[in-house]
N, C-alpha and C positions, 0 to 999 in steps of 0.2 A: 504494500500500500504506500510504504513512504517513498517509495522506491518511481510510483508509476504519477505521485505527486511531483517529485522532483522532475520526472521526464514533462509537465503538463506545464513547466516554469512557473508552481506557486514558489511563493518567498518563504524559503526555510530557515528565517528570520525574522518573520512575522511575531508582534509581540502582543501577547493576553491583557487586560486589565492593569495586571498584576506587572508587568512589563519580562514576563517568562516568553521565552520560545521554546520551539520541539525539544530544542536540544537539556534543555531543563527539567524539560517533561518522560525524557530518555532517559538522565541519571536518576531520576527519582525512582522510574517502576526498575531500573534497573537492564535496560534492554540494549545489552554492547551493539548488535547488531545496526539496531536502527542507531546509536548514536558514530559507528563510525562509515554508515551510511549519509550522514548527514555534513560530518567533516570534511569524507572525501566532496562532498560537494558544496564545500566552502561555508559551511555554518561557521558564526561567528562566536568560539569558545570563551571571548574576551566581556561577550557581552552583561551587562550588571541588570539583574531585575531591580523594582521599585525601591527594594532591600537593601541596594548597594552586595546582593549574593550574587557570584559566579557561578557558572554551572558545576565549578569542582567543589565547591560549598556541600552541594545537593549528592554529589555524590559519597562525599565524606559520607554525611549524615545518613546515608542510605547503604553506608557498610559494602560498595562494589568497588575492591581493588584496580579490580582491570581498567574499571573505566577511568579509575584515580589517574592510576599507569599513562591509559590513553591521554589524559586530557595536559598531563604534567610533558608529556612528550610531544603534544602540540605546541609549547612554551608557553604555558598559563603561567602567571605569578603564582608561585608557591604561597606568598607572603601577603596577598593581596587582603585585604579587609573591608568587609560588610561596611553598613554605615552604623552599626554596632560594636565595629571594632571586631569582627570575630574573623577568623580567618580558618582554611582549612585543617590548620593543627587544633584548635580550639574547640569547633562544632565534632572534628574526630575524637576530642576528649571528651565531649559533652555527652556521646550517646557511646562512649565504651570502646571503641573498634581500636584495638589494639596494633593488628597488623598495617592499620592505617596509617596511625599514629609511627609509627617504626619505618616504615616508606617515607611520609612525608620527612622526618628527623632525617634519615640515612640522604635526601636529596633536596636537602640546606631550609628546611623551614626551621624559622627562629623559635625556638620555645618561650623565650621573654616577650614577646607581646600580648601587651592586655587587651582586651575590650573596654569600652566606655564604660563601662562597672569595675576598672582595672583589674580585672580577673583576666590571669594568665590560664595556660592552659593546665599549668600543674592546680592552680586553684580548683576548674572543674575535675580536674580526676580526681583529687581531694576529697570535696565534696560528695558526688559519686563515691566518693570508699574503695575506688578501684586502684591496692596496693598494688598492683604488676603495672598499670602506666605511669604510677607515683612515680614507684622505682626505675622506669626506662628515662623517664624526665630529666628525674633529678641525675639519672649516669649519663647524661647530655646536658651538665652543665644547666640546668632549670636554677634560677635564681631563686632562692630560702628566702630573700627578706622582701 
């Protein structure tokens, strides 16, 4: 379907209300296919909904590595921030995803930055109770004070 959209020249950059496109809507259910159907044909991965979220945002949060991989290999900003300050290592703290959190680290996201509630990311793991990202944080240099 997205496939015979693309050959019909709809804009696979059209944006919702919410200022999401397909490609948003691809990290979220999680569907590599369609989203690097949509790459190859020039979807814009840079692009920020209403949120100031990236589509690597949505992926973090929705726990798909590959797509993380995909989208980090298109040269997303690793470090890039919501208009909440949140960034892909942060929202990967916020809902758990370990191996996410260990990718993003291993391929230069900063662990010190806050959000506008200066909650870093080791804050959310904290909070969450999740000793194993505690500990990966804080063995990557996560700043204690």
């Amino acid at each position: 379907m997205v496939k015979y959209l693309i050959d019909a020249k709809v804009n696979i950059d059209e944006i919702d209300g919410s200022g999401r496109t397909a490609l948003f809507y691809a990290c979220k259910i999680g569907n590599y296919d369609i989203i690097n159907c949509l790459l190859e044909n020039g979807a814009n991965c840079f692009h920020q909904d209403d949120y100031g979220y990236q589509a690597l945002l949505y992926a973090c949060k929705h726990n798909n590595i590959k797509i993380v991989k995909r989208l980090i290999n298109e040269g997303v900003n690793i470090n890039a921030r919501s208009k909440n300050g949140k960034t892909a290592l942060i929202v990967a703290c916020e809902f758990n995803h370990i191996h996410i959190v260990q990718y993003l680290i291993k391929n230069g996201a900063n662990v010190n930055i806050f959000d506008i509630k200066r909650q870093t990311a080791l804050v959310k793991s904290l909070i969450n109770g999740n000793f194993e990202i505690t500990k990966y944080l804080i063995e990557h240099d996560a700043n204690l004070n």
